[in-house]
C-alpha positions in Angstrom: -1.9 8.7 12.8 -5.1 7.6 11.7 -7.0 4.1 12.2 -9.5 3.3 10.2 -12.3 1.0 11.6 -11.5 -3.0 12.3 -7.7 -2.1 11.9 -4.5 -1.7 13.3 -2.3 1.4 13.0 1.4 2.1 14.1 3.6 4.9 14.9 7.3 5.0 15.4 9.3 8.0 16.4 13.2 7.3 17.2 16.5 6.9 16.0 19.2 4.0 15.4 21.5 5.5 18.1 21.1 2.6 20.9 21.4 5.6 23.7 18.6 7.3 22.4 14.9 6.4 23.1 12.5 5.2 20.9 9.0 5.2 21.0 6.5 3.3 19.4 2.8 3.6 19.5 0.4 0.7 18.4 -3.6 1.0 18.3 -6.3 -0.9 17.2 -10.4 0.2 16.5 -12.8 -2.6 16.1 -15.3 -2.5 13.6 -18.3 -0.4 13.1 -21.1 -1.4 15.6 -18.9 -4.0 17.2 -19.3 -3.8 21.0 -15.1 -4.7 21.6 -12.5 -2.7 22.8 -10.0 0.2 21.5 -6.5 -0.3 22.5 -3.8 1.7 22.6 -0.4 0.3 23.4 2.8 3.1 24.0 6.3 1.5 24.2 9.2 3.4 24.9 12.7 1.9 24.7 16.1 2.9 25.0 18.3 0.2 22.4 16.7 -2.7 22.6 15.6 -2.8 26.9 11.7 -1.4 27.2 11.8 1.5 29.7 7.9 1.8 29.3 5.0 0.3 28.2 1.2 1.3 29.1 -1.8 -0.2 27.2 -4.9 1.9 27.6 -8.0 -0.3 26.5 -11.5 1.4 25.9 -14.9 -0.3 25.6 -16.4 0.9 22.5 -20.4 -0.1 21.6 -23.2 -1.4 23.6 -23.0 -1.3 27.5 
């Protein structure tokens, strides 16, 4: 999966088989020479009910 700069990109990996787990990856880059944050946000779900969900959010630009 690629994101290109200033937008979202999404990954989904699963099946329609409600016992088996899905999971779905979401992450964003700002813009060129923006100081803002990366985030990455990993759901994992079995039918519909979230097992797991983590965000990982990364500072990107000027300190």
């Amino acid at each position: 999966m690629l994101a290109t700069l200033g937008q979202k990109a999404s990954c989904f990996v699963g099946s329609s088989d409600s016992k088996m787990e899905t999971v779905a990856v979401d992450v964003f880059c700002p813009k060129k020479g923006a100081a803002d944050f990366a985030i990455c946000t990993v759901t994992v779900k079995q039918g519909t009910r979230v097992v797991a969900k983590t965000v990982a959010k990364f500072k990107i630009g000027a300190e």
